[in-house]
N, CA, C and O atoms as a Maestro MAE file, in Angstrom:
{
 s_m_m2io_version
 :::
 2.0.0
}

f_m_ct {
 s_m_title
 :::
 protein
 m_atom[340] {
  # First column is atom index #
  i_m_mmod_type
  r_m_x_coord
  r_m_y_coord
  r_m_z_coord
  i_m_residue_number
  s_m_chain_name
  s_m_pdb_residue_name
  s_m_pdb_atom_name
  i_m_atomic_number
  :::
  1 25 -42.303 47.356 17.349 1 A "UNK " " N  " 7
  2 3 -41.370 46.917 16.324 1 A "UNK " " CA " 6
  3 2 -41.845 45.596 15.745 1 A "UNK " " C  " 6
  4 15 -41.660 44.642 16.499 1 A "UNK " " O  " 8
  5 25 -42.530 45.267 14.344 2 A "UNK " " N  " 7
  6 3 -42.868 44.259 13.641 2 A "UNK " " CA " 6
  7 2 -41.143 44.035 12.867 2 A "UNK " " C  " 6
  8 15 -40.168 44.702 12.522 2 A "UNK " " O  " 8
  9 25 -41.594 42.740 12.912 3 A "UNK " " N  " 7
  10 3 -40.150 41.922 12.823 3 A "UNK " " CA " 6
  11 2 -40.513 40.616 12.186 3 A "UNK " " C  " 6
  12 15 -41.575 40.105 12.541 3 A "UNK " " O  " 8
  13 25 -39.662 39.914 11.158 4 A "UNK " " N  " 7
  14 3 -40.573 38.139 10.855 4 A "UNK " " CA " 6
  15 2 -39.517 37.774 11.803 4 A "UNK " " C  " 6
  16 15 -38.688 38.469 12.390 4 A "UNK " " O  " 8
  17 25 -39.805 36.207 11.810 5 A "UNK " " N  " 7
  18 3 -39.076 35.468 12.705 5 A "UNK " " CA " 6
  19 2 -38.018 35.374 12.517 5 A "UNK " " C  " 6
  20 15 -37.183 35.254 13.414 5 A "UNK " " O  " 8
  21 25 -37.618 35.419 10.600 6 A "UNK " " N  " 7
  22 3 -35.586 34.816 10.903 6 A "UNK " " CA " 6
  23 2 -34.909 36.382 11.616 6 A "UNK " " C  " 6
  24 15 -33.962 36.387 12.402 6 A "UNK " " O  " 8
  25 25 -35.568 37.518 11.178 7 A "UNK " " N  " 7
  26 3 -34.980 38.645 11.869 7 A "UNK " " CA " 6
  27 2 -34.472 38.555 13.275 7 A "UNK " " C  " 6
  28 15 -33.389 38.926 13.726 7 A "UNK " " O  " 8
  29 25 -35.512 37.969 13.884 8 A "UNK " " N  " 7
  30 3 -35.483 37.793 15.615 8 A "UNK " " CA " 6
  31 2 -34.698 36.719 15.776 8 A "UNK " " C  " 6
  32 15 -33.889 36.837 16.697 8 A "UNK " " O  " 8
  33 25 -34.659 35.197 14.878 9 A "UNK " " N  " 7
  34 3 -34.165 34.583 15.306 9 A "UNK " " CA " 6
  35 2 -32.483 34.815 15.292 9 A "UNK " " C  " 6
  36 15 -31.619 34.324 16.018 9 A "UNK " " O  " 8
  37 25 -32.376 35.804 14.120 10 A "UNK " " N  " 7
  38 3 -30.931 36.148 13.941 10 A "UNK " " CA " 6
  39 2 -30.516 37.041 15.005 10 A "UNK " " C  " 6
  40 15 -29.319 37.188 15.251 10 A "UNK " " O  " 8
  41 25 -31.457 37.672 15.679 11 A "UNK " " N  " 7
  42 3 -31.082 38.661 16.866 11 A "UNK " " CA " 6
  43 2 -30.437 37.602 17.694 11 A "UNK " " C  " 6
  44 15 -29.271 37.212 17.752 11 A "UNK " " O  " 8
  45 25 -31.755 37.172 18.452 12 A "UNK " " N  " 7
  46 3 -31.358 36.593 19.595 12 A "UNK " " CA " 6
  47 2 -30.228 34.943 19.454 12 A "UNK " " C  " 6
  48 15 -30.022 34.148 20.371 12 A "UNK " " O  " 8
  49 25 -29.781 34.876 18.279 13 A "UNK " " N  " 7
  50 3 -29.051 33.725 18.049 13 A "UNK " " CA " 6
  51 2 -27.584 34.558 18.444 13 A "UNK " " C  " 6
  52 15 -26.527 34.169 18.941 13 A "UNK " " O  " 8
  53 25 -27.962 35.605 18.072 14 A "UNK " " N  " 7
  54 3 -26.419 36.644 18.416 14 A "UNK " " CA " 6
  55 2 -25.957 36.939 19.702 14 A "UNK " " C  " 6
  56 15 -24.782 36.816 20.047 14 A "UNK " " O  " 8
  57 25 -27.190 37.462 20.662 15 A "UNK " " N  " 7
  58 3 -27.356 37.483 21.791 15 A "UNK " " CA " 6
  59 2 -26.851 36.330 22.658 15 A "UNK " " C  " 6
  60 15 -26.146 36.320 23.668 15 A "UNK " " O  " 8
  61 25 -27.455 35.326 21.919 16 A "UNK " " N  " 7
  62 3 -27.159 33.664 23.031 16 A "UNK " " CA " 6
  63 2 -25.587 33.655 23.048 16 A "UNK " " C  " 6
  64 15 -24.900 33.766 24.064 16 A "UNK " " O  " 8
  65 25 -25.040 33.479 21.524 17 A "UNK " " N  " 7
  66 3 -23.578 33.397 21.435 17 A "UNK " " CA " 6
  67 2 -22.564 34.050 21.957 17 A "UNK " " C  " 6
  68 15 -21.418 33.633 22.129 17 A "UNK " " O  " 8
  69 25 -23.152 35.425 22.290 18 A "UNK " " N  " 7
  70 3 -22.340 36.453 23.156 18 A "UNK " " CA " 6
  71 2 -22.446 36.240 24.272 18 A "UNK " " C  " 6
  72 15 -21.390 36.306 24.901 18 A "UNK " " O  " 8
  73 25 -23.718 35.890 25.065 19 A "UNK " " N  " 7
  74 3 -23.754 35.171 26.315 19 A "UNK " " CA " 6
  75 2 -23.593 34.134 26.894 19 A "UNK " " C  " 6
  76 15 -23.948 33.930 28.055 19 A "UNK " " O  " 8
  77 25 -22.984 33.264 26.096 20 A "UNK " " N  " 7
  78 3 -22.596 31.748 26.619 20 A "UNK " " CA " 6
  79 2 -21.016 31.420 26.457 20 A "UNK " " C  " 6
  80 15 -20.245 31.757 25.559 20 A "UNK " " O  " 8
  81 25 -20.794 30.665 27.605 21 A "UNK " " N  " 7
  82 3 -19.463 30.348 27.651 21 A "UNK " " CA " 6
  83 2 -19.046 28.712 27.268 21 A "UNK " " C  " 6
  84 15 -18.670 27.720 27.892 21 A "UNK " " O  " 8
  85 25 -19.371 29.095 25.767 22 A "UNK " " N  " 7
  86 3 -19.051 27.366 24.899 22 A "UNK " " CA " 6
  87 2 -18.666 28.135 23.754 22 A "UNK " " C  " 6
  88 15 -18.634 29.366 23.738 22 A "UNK " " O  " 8
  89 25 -18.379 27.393 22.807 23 A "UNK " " N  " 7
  90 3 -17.886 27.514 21.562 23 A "UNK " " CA " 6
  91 2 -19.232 27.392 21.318 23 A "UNK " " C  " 6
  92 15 -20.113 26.683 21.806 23 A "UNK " " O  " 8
  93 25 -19.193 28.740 19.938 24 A "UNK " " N  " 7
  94 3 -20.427 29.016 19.483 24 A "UNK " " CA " 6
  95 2 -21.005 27.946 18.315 24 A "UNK " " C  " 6
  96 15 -21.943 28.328 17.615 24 A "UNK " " O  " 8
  97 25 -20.516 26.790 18.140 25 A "UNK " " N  " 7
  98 3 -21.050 25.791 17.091 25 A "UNK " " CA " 6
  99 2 -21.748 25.008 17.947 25 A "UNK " " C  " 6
  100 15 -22.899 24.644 17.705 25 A "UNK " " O  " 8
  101 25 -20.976 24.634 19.215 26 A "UNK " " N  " 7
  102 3 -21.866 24.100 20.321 26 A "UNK " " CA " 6
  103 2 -23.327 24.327 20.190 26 A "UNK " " C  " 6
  104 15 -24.064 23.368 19.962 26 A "UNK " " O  " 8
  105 25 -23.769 25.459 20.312 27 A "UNK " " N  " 7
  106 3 -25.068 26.014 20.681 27 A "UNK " " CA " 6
  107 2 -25.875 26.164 19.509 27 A "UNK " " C  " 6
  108 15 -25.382 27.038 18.795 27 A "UNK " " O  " 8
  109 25 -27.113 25.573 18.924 28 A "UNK " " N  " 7
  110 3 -27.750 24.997 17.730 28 A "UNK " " CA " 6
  111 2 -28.928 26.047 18.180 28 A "UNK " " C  " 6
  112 15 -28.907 26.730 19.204 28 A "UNK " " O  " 8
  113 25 -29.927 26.023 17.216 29 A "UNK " " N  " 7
  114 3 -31.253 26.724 17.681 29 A "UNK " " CA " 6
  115 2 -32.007 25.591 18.310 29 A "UNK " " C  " 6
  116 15 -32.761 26.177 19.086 29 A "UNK " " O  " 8
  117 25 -32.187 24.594 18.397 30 A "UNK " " N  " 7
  118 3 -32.848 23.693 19.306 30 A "UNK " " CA " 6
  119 2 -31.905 23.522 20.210 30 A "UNK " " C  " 6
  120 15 -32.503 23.030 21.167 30 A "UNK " " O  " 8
  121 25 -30.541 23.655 20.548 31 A "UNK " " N  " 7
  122 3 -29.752 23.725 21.772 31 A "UNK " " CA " 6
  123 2 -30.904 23.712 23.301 31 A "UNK " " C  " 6
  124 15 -31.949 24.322 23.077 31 A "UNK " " O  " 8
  125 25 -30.830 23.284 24.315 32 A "UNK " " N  " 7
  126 3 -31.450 23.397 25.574 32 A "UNK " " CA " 6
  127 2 -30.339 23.884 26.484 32 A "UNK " " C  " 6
  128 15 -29.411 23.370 27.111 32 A "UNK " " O  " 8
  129 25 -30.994 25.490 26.221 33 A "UNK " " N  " 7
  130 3 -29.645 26.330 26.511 33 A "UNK " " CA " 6
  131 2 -29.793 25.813 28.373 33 A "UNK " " C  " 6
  132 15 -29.039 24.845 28.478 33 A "UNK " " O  " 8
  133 25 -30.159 25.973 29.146 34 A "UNK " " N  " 7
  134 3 -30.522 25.913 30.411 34 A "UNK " " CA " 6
  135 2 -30.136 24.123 30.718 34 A "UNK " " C  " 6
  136 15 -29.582 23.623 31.697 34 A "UNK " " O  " 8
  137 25 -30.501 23.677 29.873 35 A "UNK " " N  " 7
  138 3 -30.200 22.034 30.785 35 A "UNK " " CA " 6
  139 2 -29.047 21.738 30.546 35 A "UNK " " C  " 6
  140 15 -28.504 20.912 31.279 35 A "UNK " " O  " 8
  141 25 -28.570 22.123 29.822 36 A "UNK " " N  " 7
  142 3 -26.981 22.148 28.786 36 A "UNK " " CA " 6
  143 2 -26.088 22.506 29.157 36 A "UNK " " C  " 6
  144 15 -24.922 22.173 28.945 36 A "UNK " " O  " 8
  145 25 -26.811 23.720 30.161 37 A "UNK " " N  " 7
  146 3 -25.748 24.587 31.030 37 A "UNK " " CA " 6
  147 2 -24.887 25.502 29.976 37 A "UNK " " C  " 6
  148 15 -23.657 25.544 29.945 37 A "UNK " " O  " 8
  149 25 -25.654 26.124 29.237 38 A "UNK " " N  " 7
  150 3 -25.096 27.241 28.025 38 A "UNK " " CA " 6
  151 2 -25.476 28.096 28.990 38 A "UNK " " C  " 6
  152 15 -24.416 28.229 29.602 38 A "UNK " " O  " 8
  153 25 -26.369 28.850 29.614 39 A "UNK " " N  " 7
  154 3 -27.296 29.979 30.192 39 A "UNK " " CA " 6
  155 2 -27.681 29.615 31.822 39 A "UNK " " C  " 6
  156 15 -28.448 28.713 32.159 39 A "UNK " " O  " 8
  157 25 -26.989 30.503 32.708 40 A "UNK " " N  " 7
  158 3 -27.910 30.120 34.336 40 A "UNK " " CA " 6
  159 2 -28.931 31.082 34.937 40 A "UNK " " C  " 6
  160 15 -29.328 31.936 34.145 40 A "UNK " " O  " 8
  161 25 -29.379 31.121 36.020 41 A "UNK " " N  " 7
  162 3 -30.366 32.045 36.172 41 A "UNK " " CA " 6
  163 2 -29.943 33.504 35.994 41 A "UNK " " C  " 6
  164 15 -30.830 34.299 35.683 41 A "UNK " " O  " 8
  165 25 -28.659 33.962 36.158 42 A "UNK " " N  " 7
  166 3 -28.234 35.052 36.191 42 A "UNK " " CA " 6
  167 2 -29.082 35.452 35.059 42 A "UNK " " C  " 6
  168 15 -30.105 36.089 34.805 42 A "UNK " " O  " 8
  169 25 -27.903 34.581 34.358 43 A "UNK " " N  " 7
  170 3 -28.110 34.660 32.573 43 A "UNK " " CA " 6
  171 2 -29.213 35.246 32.154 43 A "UNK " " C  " 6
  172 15 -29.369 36.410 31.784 43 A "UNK " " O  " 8
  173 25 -30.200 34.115 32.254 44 A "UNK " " N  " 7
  174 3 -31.589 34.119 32.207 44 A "UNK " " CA " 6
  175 2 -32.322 35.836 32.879 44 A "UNK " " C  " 6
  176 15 -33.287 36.184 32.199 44 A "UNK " " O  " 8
  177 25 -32.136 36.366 33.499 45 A "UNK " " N  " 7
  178 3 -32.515 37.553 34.120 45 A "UNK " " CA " 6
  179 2 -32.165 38.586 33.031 45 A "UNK " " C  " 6
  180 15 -32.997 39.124 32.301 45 A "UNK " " O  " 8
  181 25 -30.523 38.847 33.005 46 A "UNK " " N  " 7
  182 3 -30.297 39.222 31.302 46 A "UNK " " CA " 6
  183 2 -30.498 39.021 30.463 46 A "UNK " " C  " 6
  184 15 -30.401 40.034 29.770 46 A "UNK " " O  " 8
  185 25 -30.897 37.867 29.714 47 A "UNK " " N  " 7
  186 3 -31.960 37.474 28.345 47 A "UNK " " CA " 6
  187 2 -33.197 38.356 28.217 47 A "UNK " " C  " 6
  188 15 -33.490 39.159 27.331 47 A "UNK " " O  " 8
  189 25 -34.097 37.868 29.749 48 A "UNK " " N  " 7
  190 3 -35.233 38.868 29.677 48 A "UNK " " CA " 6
  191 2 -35.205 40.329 29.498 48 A "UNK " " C  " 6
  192 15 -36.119 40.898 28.902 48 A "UNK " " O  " 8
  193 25 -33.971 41.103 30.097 49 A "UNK " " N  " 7
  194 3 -34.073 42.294 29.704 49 A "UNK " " CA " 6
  195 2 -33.540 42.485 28.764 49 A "UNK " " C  " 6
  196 15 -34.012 43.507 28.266 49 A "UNK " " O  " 8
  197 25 -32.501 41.937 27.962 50 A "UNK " " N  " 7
  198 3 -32.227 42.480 26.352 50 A "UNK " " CA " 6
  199 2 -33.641 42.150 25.569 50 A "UNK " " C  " 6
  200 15 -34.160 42.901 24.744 50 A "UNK " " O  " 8
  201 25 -34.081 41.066 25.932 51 A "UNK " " N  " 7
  202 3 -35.496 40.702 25.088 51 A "UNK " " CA " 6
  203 2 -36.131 42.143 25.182 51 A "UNK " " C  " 6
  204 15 -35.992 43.062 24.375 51 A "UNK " " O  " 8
  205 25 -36.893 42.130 26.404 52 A "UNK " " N  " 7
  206 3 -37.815 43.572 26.078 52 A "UNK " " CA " 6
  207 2 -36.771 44.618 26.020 52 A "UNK " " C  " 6
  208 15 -37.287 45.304 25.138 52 A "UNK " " O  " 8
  209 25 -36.139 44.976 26.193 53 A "UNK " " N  " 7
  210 3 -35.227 46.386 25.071 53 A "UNK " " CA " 6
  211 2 -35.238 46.294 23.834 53 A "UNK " " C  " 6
  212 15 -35.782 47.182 23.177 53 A "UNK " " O  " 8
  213 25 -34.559 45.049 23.131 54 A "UNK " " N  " 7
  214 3 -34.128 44.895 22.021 54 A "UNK " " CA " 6
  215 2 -35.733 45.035 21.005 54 A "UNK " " C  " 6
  216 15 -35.822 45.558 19.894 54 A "UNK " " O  " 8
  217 25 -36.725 44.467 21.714 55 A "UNK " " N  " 7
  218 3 -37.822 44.244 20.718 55 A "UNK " " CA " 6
  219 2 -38.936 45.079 21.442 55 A "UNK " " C  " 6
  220 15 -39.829 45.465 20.688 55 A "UNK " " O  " 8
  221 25 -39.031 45.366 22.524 56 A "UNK " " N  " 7
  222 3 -40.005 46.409 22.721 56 A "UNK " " CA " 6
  223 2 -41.165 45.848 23.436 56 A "UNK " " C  " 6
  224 15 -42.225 46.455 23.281 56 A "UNK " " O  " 8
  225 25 -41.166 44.888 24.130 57 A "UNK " " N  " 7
  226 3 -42.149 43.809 24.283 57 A "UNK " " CA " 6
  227 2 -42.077 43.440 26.214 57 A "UNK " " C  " 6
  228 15 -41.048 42.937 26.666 57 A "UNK " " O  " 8
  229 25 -42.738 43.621 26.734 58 A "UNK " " N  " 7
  230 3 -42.780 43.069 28.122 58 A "UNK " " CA " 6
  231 2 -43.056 41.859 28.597 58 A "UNK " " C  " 6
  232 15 -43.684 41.147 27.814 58 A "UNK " " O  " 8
  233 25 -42.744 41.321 29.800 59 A "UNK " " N  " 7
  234 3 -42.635 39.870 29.817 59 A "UNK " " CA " 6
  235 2 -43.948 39.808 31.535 59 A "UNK " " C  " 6
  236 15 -44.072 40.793 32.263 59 A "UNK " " O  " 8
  237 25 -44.419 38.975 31.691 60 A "UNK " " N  " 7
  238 3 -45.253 39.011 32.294 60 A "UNK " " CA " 6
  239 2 -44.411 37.849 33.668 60 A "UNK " " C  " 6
  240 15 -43.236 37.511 33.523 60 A "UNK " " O  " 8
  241 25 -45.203 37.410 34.838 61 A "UNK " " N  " 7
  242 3 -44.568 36.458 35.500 61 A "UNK " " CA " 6
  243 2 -45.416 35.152 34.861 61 A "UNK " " C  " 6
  244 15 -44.989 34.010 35.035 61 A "UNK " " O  " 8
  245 25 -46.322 35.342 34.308 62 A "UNK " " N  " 7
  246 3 -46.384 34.086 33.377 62 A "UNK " " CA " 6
  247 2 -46.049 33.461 32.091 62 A "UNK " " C  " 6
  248 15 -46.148 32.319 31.644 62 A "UNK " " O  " 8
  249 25 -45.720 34.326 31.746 63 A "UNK " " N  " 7
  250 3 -44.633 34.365 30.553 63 A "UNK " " CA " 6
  251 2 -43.062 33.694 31.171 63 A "UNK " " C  " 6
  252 15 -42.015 33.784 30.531 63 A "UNK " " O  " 8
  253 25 -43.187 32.997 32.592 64 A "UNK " " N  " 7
  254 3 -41.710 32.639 32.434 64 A "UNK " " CA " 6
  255 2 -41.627 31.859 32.648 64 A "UNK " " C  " 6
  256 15 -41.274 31.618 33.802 64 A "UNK " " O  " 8
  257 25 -41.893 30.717 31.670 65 A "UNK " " N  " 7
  258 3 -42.244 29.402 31.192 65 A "UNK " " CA " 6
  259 2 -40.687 28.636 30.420 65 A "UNK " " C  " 6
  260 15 -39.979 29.080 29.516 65 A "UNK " " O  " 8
  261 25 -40.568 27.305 31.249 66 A "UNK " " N  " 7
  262 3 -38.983 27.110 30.741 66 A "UNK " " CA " 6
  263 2 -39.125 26.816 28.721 66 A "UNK " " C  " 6
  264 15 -38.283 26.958 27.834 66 A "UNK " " O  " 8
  265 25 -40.494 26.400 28.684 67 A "UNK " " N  " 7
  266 3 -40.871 26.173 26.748 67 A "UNK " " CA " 6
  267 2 -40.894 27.317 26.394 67 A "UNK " " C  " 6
  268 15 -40.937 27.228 25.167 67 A "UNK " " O  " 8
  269 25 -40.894 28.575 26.711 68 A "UNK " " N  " 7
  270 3 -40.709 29.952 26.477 68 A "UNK " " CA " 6
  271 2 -38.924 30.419 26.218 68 A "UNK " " C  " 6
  272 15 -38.429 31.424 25.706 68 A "UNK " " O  " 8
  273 25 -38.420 29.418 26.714 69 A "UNK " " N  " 7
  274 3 -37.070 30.112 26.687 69 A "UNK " " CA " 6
  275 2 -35.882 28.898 26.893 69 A "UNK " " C  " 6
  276 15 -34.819 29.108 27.477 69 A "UNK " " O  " 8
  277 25 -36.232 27.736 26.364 70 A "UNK " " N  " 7
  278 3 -35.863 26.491 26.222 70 A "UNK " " CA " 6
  279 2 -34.525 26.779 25.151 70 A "UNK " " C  " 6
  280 15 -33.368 26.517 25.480 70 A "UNK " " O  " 8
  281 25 -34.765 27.149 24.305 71 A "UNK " " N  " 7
  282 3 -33.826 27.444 23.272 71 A "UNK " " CA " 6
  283 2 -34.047 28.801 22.292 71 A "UNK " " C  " 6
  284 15 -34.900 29.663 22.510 71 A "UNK " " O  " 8
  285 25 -33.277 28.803 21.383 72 A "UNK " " N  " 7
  286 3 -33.244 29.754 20.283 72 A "UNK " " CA " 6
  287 2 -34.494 29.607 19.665 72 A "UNK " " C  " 6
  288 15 -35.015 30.699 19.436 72 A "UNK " " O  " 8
  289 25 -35.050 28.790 19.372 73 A "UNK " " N  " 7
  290 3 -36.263 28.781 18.367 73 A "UNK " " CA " 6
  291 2 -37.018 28.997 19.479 73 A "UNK " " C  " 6
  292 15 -37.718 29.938 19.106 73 A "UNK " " O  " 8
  293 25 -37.412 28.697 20.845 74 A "UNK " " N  " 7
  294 3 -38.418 28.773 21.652 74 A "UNK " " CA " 6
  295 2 -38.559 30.338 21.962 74 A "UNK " " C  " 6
  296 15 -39.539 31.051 22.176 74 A "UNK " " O  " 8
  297 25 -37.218 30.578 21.899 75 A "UNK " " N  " 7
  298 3 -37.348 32.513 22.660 75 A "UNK " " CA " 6
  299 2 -37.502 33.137 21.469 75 A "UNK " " C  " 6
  300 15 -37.180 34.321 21.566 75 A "UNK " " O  " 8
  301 25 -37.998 32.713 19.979 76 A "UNK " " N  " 7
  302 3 -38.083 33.447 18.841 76 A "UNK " " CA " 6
  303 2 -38.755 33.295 18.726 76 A "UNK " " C  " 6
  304 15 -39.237 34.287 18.179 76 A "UNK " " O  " 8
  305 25 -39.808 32.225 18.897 77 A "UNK " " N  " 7
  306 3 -41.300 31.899 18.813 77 A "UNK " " CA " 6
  307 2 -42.066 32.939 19.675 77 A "UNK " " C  " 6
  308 15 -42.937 33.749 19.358 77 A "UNK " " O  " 8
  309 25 -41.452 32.656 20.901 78 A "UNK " " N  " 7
  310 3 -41.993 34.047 22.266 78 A "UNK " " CA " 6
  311 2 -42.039 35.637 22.045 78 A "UNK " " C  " 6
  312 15 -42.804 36.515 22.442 78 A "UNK " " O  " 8
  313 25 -41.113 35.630 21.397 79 A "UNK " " N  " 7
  314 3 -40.980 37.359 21.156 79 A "UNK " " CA " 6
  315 2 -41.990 37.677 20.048 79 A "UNK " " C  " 6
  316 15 -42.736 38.655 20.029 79 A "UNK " " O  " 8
  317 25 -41.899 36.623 19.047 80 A "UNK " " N  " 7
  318 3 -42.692 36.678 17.880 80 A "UNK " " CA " 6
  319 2 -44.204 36.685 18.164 80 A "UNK " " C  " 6
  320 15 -44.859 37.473 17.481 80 A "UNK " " O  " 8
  321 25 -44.934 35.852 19.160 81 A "UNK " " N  " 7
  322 3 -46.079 35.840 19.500 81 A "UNK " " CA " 6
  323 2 -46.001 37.138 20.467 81 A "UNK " " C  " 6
  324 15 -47.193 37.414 20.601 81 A "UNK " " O  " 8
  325 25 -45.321 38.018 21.159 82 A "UNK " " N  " 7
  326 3 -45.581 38.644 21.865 82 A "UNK " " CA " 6
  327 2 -45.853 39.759 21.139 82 A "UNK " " C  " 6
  328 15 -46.886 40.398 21.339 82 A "UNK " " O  " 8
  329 25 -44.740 40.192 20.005 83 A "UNK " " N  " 7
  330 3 -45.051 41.084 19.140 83 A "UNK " " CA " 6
  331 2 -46.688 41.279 18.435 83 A "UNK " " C  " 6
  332 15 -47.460 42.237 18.478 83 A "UNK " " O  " 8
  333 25 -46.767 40.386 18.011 84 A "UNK " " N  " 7
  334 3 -48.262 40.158 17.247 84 A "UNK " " CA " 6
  335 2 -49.349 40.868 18.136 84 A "UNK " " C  " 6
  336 15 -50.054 41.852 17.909 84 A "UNK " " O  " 8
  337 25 -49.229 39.927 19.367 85 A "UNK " " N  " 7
  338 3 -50.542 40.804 20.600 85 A "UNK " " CA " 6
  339 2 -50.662 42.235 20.161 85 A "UNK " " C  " 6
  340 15 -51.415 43.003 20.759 85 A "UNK " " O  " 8
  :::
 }
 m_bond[339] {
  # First column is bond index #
  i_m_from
  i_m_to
  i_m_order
  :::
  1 1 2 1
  2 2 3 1
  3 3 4 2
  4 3 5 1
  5 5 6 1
  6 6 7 1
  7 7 8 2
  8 7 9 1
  9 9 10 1
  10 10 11 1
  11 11 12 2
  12 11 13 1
  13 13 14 1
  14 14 15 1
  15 15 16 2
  16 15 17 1
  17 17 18 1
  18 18 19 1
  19 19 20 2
  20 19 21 1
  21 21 22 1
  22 22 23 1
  23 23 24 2
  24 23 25 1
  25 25 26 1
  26 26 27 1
  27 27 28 2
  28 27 29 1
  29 29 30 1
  30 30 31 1
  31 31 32 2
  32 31 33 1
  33 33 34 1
  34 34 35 1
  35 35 36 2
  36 35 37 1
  37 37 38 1
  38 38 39 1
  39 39 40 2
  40 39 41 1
  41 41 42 1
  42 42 43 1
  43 43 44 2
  44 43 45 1
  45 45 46 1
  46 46 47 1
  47 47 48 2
  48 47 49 1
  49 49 50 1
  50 50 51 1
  51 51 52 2
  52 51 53 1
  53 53 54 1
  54 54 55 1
  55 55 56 2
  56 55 57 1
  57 57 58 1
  58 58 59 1
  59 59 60 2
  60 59 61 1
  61 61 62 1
  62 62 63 1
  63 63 64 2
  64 63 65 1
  65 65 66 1
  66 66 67 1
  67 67 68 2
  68 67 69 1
  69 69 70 1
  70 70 71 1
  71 71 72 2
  72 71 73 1
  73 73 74 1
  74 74 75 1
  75 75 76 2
  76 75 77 1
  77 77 78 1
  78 78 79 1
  79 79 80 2
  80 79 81 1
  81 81 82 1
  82 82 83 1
  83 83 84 2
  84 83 85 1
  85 85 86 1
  86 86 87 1
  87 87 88 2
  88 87 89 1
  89 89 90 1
  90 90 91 1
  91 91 92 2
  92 91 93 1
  93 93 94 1
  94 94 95 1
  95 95 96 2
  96 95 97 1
  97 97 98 1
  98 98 99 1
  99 99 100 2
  100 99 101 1
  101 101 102 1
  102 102 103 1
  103 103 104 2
  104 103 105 1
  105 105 106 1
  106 106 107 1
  107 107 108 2
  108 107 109 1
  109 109 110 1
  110 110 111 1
  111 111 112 2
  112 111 113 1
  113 113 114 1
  114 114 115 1
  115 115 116 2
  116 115 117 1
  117 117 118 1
  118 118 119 1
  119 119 120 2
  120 119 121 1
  121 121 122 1
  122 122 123 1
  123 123 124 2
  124 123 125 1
  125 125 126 1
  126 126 127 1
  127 127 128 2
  128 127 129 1
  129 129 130 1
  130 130 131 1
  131 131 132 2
  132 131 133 1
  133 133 134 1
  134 134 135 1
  135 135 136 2
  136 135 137 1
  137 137 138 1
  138 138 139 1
  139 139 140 2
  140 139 141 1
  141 141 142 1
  142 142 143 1
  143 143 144 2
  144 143 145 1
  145 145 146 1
  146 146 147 1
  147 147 148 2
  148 147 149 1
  149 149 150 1
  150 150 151 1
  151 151 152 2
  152 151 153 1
  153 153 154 1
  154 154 155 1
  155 155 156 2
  156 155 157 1
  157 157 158 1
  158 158 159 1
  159 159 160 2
  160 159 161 1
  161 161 162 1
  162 162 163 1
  163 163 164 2
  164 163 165 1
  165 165 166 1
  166 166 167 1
  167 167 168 2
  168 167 169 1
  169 169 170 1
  170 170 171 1
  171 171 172 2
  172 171 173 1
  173 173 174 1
  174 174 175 1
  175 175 176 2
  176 175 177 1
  177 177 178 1
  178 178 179 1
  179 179 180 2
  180 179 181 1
  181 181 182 1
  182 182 183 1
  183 183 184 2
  184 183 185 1
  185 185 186 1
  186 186 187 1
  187 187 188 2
  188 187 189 1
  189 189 190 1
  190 190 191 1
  191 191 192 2
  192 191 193 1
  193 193 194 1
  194 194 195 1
  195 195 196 2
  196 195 197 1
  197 197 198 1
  198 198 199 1
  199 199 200 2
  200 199 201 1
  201 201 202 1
  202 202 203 1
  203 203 204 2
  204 203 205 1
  205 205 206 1
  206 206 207 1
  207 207 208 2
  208 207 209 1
  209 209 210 1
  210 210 211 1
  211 211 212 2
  212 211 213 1
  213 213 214 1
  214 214 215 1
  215 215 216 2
  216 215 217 1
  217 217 218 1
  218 218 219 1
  219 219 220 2
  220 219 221 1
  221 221 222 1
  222 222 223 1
  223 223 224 2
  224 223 225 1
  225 225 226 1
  226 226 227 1
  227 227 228 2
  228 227 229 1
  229 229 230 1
  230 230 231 1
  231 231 232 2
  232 231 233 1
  233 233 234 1
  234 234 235 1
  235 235 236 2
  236 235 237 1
  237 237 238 1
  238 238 239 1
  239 239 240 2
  240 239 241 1
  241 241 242 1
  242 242 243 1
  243 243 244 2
  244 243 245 1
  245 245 246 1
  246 246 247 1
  247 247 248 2
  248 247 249 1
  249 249 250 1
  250 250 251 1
  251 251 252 2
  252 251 253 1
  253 253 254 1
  254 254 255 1
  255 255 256 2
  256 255 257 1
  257 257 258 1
  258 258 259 1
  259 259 260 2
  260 259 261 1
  261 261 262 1
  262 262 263 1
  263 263 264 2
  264 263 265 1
  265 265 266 1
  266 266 267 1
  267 267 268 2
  268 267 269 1
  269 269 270 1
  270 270 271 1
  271 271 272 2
  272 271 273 1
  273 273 274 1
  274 274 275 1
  275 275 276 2
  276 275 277 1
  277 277 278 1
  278 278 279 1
  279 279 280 2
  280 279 281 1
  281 281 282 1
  282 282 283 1
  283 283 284 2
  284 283 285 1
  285 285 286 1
  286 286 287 1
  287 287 288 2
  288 287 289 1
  289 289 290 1
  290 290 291 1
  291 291 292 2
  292 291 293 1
  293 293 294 1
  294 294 295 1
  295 295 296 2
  296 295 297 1
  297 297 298 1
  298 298 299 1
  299 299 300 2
  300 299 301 1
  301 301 302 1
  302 302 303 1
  303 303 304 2
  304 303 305 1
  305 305 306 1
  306 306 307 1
  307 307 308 2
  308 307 309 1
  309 309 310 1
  310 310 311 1
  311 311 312 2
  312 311 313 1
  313 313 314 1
  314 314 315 1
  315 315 316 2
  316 315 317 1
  317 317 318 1
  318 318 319 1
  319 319 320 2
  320 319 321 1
  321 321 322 1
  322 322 323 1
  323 323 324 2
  324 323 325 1
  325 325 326 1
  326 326 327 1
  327 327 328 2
  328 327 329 1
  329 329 330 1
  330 330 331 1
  331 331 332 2
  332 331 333 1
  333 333 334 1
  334 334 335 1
  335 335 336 2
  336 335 337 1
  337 337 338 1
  338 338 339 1
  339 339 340 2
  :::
 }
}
């Protein structure tokens, strides 16, 4: 699935908001969903698998890099470079 970035970023901006327990203005695309305490490891376990469902893309154990998934723009950057490969 080729996708540009605002596509993805509009995905997974949808995704975050449905998965976090803040008011969704709270949470920005540079948000630091994890230090912020928007997202916990659970969380994080579910991110990765809507990621590869939603876009088709597998995640490696080095791929699980906290600048990989720091925020909205970081996990749109990730999917986006993963797609390309």
């Amino acid at each position: 699935m080729k996708s540009d970035l605002t596509e993805i970023k509009d995905k997974v901006k949808v995704y975050i908001h449905q998965a976090v327990y803040a008011e969704k203005d709270k949470v920005k695309d540079d948000s630091l969903i994890f230090q912020e305490g928007f997202i916990d490891s659970m969380g994080f376990m579910t991110l990765i698998t809507y990621l590869e469902k939603e876009f088709g893309i597998s995640t490696s154990d080095a791929d699980l890099l906290e600048e990989n998934f720091e925020s909205i723009n970081a996990i749109s950057d990730f999917v986006m470079r993963k797609l390309m490969n």
